[in-house]
OpenMM code with the backbone's topology and positions (N, CA, C; nanometers):
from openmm import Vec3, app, unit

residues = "UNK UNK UNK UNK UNK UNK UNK UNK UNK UNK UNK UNK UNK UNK UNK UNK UNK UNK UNK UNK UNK UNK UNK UNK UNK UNK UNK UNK UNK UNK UNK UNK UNK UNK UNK UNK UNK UNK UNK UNK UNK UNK UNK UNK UNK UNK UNK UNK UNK UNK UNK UNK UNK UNK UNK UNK UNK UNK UNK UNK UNK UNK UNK UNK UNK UNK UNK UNK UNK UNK UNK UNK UNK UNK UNK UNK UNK UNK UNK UNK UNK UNK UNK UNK UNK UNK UNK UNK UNK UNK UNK UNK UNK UNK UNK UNK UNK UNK UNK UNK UNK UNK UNK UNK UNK UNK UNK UNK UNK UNK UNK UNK UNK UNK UNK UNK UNK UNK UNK UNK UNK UNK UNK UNK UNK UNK UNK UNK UNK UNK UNK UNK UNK UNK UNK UNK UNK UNK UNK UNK UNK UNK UNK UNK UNK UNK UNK UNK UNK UNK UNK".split()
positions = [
    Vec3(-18.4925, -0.7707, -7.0335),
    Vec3(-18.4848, -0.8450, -6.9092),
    Vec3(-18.4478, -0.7472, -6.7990),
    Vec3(-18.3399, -0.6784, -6.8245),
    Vec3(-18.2799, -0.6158, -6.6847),
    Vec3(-18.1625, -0.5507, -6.7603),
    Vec3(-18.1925, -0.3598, -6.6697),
    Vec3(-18.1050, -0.3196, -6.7237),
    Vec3(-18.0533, -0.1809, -6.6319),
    Vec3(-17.9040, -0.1729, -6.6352),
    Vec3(-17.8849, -0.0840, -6.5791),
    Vec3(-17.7198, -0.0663, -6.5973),
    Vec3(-17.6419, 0.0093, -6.4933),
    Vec3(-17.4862, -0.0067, -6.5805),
    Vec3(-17.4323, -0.0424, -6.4824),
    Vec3(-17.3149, -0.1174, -6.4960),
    Vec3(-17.1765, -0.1538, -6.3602),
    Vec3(-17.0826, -0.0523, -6.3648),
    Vec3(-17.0521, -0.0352, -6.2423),
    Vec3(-16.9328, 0.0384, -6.2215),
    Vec3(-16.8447, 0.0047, -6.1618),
    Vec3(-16.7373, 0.0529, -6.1586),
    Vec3(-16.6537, -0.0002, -6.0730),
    Vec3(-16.5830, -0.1290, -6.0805),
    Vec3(-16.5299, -0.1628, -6.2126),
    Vec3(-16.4673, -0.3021, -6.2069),
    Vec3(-16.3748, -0.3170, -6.1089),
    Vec3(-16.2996, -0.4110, -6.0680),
    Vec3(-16.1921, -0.4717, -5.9914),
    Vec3(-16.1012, -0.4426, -6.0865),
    Vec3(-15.9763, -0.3528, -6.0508),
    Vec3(-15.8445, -0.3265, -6.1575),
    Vec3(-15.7634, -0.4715, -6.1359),
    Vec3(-15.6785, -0.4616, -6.1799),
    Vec3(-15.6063, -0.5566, -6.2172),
    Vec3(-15.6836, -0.7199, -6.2753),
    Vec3(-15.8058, -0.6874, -6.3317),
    Vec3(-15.8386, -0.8722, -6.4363),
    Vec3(-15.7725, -0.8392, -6.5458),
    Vec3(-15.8159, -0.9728, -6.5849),
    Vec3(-15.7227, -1.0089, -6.7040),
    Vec3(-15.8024, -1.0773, -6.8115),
    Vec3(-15.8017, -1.0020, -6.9314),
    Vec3(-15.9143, -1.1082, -6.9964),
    Vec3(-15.8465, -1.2614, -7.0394),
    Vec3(-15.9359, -1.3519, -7.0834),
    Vec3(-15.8491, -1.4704, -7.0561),
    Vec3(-15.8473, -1.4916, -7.2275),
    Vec3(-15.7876, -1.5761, -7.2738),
    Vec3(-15.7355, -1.5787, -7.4156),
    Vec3(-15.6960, -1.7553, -7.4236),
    Vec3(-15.7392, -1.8006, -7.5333),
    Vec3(-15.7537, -1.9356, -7.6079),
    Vec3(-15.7805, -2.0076, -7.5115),
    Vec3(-15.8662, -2.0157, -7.4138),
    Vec3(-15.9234, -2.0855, -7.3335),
    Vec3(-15.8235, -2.1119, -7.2131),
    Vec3(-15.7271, -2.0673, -7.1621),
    Vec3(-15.6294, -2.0734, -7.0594),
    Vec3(-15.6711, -1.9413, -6.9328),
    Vec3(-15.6752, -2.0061, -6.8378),
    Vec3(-15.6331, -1.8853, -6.7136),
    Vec3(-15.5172, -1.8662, -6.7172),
    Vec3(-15.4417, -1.7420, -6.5891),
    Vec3(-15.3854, -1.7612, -6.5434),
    Vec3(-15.3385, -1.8696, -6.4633),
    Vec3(-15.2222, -1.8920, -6.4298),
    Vec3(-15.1414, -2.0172, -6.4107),
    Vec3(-15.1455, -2.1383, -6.4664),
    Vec3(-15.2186, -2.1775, -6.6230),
    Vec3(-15.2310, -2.2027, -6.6827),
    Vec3(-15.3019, -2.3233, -6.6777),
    Vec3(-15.4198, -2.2817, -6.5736),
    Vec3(-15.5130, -2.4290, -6.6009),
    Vec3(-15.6314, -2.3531, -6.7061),
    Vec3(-15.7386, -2.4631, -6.6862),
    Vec3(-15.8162, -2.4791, -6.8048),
    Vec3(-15.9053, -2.3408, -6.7939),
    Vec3(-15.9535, -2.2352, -6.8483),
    Vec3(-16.0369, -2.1363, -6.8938),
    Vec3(-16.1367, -2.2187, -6.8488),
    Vec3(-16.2798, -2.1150, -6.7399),
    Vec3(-16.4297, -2.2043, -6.7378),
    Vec3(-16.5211, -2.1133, -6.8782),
    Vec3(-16.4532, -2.0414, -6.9422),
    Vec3(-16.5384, -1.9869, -7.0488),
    Vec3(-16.6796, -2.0495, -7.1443),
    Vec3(-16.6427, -2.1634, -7.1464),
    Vec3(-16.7507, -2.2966, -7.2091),
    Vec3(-16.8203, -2.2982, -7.1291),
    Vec3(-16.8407, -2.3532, -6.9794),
    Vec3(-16.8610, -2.3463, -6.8944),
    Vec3(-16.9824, -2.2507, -6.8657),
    Vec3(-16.9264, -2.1227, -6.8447),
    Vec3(-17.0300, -2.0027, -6.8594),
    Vec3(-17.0736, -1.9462, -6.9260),
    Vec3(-17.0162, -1.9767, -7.0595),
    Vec3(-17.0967, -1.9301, -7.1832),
    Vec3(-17.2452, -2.0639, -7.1709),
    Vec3(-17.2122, -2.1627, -7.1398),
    Vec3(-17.3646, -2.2520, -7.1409),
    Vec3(-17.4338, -2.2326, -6.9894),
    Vec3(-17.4028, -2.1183, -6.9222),
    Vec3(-17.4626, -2.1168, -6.8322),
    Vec3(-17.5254, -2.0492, -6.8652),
    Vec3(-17.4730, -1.8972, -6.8927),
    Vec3(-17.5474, -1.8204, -6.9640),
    Vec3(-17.6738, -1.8738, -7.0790),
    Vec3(-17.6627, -1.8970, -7.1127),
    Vec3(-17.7478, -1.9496, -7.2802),
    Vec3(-17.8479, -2.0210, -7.1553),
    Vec3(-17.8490, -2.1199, -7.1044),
    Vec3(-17.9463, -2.1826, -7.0215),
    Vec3(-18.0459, -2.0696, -6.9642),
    Vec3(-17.9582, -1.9451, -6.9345),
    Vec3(-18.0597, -1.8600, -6.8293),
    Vec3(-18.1343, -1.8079, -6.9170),
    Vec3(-18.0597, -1.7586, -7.0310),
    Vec3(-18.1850, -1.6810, -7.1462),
    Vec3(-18.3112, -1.7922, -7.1706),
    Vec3(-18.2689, -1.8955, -7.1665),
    Vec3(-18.3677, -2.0111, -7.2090),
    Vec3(-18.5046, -2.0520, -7.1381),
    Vec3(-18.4122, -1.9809, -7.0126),
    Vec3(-18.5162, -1.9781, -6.8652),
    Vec3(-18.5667, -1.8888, -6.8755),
    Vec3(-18.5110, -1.7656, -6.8783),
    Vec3(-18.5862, -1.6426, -6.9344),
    Vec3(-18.7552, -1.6725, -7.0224),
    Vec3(-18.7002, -1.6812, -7.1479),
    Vec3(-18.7520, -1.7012, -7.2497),
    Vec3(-18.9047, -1.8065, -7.2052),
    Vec3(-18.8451, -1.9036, -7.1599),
    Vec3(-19.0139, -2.0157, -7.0883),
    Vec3(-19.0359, -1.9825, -6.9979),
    Vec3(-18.9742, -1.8609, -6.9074),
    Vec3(-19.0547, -1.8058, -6.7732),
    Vec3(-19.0344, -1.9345, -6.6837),
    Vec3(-18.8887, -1.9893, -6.6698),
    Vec3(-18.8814, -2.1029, -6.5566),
    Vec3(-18.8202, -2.0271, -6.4089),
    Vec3(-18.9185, -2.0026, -6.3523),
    Vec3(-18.8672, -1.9424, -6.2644),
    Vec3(-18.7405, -2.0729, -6.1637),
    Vec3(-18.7604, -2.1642, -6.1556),
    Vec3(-18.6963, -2.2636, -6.1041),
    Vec3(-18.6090, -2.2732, -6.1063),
    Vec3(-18.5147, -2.2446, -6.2387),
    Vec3(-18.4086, -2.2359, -6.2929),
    Vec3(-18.3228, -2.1622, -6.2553),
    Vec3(-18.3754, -2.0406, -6.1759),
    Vec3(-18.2626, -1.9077, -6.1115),
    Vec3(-18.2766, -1.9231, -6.0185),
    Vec3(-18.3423, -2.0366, -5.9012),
    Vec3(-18.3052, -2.0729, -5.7876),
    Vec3(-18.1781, -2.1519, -5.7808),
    Vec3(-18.1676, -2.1968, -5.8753),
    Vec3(-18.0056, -2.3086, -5.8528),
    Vec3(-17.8984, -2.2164, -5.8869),
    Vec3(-17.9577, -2.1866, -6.0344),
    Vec3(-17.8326, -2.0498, -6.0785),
    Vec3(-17.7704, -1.9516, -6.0318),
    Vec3(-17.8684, -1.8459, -5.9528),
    Vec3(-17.8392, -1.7401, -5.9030),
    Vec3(-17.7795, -1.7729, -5.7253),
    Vec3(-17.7139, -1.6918, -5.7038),
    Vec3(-17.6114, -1.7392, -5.5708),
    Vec3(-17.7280, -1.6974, -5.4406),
    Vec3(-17.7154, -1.7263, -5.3309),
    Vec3(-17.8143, -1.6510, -5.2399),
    Vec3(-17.8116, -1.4979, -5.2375),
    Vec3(-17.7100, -1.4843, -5.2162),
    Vec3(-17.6722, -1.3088, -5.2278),
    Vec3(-17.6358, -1.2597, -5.3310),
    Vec3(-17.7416, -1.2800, -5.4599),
    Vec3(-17.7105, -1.2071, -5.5731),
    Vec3(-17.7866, -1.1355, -5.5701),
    Vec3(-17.7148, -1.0433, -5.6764),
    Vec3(-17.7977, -0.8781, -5.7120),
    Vec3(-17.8083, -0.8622, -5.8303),
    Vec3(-17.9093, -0.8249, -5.8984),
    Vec3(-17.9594, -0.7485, -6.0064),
    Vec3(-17.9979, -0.6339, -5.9874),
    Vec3(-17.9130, -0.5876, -6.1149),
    Vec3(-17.9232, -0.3722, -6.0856),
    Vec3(-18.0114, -0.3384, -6.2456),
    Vec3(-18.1411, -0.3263, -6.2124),
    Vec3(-18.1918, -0.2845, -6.3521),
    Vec3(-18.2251, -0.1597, -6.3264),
    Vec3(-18.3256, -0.1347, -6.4322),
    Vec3(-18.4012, 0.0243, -6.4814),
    Vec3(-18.4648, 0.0654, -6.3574),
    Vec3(-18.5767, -0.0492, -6.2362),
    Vec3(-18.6743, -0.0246, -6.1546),
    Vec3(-18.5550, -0.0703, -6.0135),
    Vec3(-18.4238, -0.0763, -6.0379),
    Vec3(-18.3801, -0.1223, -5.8734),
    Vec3(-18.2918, -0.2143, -5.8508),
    Vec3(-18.2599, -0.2525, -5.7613),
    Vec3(-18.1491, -0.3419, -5.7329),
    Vec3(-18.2871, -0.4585, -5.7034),
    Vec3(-18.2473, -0.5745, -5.7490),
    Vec3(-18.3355, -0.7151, -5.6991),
    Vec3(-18.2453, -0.8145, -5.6328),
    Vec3(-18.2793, -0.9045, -5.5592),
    Vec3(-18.2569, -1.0664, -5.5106),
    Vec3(-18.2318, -1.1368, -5.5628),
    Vec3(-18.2545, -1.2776, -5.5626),
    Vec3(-18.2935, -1.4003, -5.6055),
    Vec3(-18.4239, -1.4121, -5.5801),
    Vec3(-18.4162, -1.4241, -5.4941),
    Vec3(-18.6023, -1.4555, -5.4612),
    Vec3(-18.7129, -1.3687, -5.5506),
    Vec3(-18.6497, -1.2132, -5.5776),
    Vec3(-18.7269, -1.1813, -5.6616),
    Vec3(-18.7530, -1.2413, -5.8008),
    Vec3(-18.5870, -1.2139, -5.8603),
    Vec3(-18.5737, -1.2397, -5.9638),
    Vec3(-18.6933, -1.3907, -6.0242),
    Vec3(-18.6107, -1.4978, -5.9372),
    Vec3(-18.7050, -1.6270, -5.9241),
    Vec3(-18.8803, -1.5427, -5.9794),
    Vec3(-18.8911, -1.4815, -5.9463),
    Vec3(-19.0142, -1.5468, -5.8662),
    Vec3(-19.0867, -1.4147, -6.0209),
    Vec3(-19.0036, -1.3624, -6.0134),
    Vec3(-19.0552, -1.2399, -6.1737),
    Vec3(-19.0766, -1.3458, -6.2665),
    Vec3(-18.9642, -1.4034, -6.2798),
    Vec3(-18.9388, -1.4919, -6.4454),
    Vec3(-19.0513, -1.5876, -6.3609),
    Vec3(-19.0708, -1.6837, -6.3400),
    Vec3(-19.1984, -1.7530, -6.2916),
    Vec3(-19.3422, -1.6699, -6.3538),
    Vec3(-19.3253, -1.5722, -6.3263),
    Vec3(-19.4855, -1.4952, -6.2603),
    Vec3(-19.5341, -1.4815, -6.4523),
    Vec3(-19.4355, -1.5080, -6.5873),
    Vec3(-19.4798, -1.4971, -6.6795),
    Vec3(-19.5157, -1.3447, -6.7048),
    Vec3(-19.4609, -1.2728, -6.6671),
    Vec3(-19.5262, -1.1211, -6.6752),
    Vec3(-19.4783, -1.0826, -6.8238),
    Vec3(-19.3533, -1.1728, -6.8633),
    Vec3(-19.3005, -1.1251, -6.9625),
    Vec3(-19.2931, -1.2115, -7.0822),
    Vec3(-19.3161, -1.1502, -7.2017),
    Vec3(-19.3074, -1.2543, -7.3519),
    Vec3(-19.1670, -1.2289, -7.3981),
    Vec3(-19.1412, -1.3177, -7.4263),
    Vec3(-19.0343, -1.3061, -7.4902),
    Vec3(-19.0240, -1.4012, -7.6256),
    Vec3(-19.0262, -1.3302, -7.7542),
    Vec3(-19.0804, -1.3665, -7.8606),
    Vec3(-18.9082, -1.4353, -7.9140),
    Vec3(-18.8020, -1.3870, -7.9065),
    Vec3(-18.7178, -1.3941, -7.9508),
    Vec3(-18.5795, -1.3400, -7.8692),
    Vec3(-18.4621, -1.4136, -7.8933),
    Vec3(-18.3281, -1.3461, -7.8451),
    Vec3(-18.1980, -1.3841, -7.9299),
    Vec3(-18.0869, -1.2975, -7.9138),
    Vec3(-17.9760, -1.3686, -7.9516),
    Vec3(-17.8616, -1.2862, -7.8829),
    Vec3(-17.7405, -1.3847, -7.8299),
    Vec3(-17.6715, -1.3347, -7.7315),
    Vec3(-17.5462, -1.3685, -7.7852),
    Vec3(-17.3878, -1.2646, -7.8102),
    Vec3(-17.3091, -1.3490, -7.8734),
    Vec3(-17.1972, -1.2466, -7.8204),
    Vec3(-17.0459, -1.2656, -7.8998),
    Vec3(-16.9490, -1.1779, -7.8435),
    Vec3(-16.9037, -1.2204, -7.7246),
    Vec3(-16.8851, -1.3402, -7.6693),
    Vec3(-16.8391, -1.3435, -7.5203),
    Vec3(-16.7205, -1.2923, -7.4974),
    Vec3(-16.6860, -1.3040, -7.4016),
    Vec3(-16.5826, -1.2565, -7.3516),
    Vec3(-16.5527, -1.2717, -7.1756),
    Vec3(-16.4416, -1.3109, -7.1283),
    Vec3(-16.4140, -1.3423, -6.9929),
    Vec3(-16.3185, -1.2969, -6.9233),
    Vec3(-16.3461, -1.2671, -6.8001),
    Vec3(-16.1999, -1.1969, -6.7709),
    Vec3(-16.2618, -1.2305, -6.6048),
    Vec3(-16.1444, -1.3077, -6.5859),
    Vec3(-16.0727, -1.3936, -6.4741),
    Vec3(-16.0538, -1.3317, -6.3469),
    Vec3(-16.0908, -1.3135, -6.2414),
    Vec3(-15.9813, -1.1964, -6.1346),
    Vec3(-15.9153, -1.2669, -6.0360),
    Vec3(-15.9966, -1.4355, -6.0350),
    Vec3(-15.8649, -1.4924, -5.9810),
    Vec3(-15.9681, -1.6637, -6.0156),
    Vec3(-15.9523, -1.7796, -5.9538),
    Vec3(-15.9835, -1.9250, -5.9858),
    Vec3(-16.0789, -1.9368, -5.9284),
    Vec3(-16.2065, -1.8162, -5.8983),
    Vec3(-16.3035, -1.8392, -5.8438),
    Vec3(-16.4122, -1.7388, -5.8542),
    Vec3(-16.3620, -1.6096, -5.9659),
    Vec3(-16.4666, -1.5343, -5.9755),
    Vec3(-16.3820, -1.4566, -6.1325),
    Vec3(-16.5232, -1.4720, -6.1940),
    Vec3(-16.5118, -1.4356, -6.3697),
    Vec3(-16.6078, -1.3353, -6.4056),
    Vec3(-16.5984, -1.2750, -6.4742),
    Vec3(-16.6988, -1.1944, -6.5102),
    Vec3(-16.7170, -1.2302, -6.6535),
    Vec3(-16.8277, -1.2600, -6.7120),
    Vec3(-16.8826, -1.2760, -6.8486),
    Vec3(-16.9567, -1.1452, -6.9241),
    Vec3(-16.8674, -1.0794, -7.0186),
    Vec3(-16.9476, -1.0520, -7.0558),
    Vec3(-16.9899, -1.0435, -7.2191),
    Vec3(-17.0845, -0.9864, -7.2835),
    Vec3(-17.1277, -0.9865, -7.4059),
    Vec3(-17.2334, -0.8771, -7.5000),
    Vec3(-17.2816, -0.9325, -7.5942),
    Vec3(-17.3851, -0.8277, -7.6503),
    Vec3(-17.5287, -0.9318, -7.6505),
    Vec3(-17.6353, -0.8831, -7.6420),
    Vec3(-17.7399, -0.9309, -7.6192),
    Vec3(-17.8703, -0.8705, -7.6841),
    Vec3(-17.9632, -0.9246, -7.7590),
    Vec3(-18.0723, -0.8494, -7.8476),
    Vec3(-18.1628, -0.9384, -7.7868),
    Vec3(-18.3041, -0.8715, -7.7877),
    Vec3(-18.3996, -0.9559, -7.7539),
    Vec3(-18.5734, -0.8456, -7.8354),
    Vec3(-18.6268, -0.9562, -7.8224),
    Vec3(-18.8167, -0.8965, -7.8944),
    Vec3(-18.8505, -0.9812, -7.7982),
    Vec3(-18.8699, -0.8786, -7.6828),
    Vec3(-18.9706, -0.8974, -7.5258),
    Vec3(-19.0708, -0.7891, -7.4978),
    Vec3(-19.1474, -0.8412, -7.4637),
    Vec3(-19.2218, -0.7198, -7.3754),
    Vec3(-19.3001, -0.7643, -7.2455),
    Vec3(-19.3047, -0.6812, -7.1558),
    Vec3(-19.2975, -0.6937, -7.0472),
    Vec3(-19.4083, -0.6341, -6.9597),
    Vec3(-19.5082, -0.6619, -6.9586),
    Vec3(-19.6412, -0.5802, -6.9306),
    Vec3(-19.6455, -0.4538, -7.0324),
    Vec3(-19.6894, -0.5378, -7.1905),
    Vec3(-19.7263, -0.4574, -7.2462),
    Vec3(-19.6360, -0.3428, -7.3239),
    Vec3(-19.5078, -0.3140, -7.2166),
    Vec3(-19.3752, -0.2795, -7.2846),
    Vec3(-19.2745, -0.3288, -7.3312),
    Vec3(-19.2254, -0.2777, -7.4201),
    Vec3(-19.0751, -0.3897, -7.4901),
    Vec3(-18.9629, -0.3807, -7.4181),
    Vec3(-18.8834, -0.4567, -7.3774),
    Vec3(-18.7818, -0.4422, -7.3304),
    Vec3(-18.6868, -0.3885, -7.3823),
    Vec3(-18.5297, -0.3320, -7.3675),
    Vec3(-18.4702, -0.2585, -7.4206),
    Vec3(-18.3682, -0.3504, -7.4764),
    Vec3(-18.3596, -0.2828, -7.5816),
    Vec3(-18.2659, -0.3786, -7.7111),
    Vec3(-18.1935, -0.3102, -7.7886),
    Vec3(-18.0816, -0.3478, -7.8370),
    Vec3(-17.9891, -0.3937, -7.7835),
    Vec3(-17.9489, -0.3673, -7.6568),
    Vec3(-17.8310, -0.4693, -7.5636),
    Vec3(-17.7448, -0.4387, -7.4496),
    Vec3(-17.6222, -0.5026, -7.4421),
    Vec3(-17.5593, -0.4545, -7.3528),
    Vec3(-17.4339, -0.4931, -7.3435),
    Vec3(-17.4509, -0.5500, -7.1759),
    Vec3(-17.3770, -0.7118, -7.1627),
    Vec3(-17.4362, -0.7467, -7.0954),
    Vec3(-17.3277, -0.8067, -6.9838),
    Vec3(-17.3388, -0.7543, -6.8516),
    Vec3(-17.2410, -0.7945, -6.7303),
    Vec3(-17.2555, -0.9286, -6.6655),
    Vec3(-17.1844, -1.0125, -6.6512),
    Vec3(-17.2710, -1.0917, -6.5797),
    Vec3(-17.1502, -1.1817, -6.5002),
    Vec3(-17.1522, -1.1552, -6.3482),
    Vec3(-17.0337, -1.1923, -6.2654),
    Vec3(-17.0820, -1.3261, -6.1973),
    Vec3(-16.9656, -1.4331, -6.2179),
    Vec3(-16.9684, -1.5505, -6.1772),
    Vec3(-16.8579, -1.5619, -6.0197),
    Vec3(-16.9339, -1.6491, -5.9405),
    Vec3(-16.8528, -1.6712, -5.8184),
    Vec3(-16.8516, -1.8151, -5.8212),
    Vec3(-16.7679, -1.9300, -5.7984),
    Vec3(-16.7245, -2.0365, -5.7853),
    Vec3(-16.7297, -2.0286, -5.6109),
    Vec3(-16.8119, -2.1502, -5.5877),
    Vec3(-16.8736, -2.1855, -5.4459),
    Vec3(-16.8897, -2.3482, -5.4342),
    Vec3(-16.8569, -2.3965, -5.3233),
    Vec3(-16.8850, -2.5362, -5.3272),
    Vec3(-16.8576, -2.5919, -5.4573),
    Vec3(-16.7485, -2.5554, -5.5404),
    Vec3(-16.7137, -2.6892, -5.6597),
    Vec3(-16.7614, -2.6045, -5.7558),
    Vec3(-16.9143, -2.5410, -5.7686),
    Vec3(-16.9802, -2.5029, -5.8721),
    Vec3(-16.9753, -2.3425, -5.8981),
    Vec3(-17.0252, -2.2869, -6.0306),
    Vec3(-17.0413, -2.1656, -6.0539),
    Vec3(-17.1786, -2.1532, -6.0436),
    Vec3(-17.1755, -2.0382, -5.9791),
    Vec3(-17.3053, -1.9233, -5.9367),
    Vec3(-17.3011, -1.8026, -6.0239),
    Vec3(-17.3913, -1.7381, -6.0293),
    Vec3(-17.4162, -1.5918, -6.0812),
    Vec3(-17.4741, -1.4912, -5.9983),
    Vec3(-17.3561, -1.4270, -5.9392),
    Vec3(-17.3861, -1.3276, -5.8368),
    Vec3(-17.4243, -1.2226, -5.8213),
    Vec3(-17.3960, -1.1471, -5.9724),
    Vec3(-17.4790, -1.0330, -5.9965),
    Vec3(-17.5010, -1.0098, -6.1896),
    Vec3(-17.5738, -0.9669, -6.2371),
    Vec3(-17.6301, -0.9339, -6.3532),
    Vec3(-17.6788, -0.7605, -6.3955),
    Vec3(-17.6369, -0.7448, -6.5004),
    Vec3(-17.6985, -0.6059, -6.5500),
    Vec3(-17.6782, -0.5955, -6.6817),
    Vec3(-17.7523, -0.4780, -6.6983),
    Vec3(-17.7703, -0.4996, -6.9071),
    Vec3(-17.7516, -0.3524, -6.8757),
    Vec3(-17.6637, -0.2866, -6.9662),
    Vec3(-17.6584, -0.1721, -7.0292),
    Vec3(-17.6921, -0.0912, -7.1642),
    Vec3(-17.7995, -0.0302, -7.2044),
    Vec3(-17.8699, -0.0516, -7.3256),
    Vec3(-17.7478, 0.0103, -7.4276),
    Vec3(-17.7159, -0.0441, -7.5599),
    Vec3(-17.6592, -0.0407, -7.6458),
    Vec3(-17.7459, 0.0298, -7.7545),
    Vec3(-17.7017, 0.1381, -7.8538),
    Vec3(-17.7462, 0.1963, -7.9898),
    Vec3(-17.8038, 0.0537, -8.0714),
    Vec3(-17.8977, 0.0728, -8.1160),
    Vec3(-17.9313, -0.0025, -8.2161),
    Vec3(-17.8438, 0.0240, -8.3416),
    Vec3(-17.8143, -0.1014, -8.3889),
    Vec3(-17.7536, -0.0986, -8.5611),
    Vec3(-17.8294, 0.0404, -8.6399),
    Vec3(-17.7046, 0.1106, -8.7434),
    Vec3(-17.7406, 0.1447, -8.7697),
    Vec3(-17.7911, 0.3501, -8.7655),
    Vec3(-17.8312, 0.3024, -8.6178),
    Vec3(-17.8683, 0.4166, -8.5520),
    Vec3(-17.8206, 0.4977, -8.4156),
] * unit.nanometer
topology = app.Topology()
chain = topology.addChain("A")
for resn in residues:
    res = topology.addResidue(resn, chain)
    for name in ("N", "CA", "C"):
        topology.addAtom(name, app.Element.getBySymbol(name[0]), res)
């Protein structure tokens, strides 16, 4: 799908543990773990539609070919350029930086190809949430390619 590396975390998060934030309301970890899973899903049927609601206006994707939009993004997954035969995404993990922005992240495998090329598999996968109007957004995304098992 998209790949490239983050830098620069925000010091002081906190990863969050048995489903609690800080100040001890409820963890959105469930939450964005099924947000996530929805987008691969979108991925996967090429709904481009789906990352118009999801993705925030001013999100960024940092892959292999560039920093992208929304509008791009949208409009890639739409355009079907890509097969995606198979995925599996697991390992979550969350870390909080305050009651309105989380970062998710995880490990991610996929059998895609993408005009003809495969996408890169395994990754390790960033994916920063902003809380806006009530709801969570996904403001920026990146995959960092991971060693294959094994090798």
């Amino acid at each position: 799908m998209k790949t490239m590396l983050l830098a620069g975390l925000i010091c002081g998060s906190m990863p969050v543990a048995e489903g609690v934030a800080r100040g001890g309301e409820p963890a959105p970890q469930e939450a964005l773990i099924a947000l996530e899973r929805q987008s691969w899903e979108a991925w996967k049927n090429g709904d481009g539609a789906f990352f118009l609601g999801f993705l925030s206006d001013d999100h960024v994707e940092v892959g292999a070919q560039g920093v992208a939009n929304k509008a791009a993004i949208a409009s890639f997954v739409g355009s079907r350029a890509c097969a995606v035969k198979s995925y599996s995404i697991g390992g979550f993990k969350l870390t909080l930086f305050d009651q309105r922005t989380a970062l998710l992240t995880y490990h991610a495998e996929q059998d895609t190809t993408c005009g003809g090329a495969a996408v890169p598999s395994p990754v390790w996968v960033s994916s920063l949430y902003l809380k806006r109007n009530g709801r969570w957004q996904n403001a920026l995304y990146q995959q960092t390619q991971a060693p294959k098992k094994g090798g």
